[in-house]
N, C-alpha and C positions, 0 to 999 in steps of 0.2 A: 839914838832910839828909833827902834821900830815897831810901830802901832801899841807901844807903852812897852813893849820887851827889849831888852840889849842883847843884841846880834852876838853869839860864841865867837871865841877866836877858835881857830884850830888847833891848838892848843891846851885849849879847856875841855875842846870836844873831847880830844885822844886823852887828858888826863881822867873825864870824867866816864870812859869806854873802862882805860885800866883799871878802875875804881868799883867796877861789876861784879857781881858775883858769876862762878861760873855759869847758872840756870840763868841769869840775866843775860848774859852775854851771846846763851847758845839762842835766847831770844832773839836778842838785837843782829845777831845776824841771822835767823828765817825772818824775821820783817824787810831786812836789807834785800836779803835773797828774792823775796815776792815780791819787794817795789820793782825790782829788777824785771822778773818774768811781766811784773803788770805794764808797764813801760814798750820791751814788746812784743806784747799783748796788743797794743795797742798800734804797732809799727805796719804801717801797709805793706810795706816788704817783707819783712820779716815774714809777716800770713803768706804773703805770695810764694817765700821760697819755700815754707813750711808746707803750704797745697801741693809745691810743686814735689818736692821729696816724699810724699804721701800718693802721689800718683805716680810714680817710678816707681816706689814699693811694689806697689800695689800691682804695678804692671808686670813687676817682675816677676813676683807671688804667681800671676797668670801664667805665664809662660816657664814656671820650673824650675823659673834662675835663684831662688832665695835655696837657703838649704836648714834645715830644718835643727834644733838643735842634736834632737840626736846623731843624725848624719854627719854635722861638723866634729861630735864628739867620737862617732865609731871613727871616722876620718884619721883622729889625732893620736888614735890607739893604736891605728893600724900604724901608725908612722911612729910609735913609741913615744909619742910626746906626753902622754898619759897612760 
């Protein structure tokens, strides 16, 4: 027992997962999904590399190097890829 509840096996979890309806399920995983992002969220690296990739953009954007969507799209027409 813990704190008057009995701990799931993994087992019970996964059978009580397959036991969802689909709108449940599509729930339980965007909960899973944002514990995830909130976790990190919360990672000081994670922000660090996230700043860092945001000021590389960003730099790039400055200097011309990003290419715009259209540009990459006339790009792939000219090469017949679309």
């Amino acid at each position: 027992m813990n704190g008057g509840t009995e701990k799931l096996t993994i087992e019970q979890i996964l059978k009580a997962i397959d036991e969802l309806s689909e709108e449940e399920r599509t729930l339980l995983d965007h909960e899973l999904e944002e514990r995830e992002w909130q976790k990190l969220y919360r990672d000081p690296e994670f922000i660090a590399m996230l700043k860092e990739r945001i000021a590389e953009a960003e730099q790039a954007r400055q200097e011309g190097k990003l290419k715009t969507l259209e540009k990459f799209r006339a790009e792939l027409e000219a090469e017949g890829l679309l």
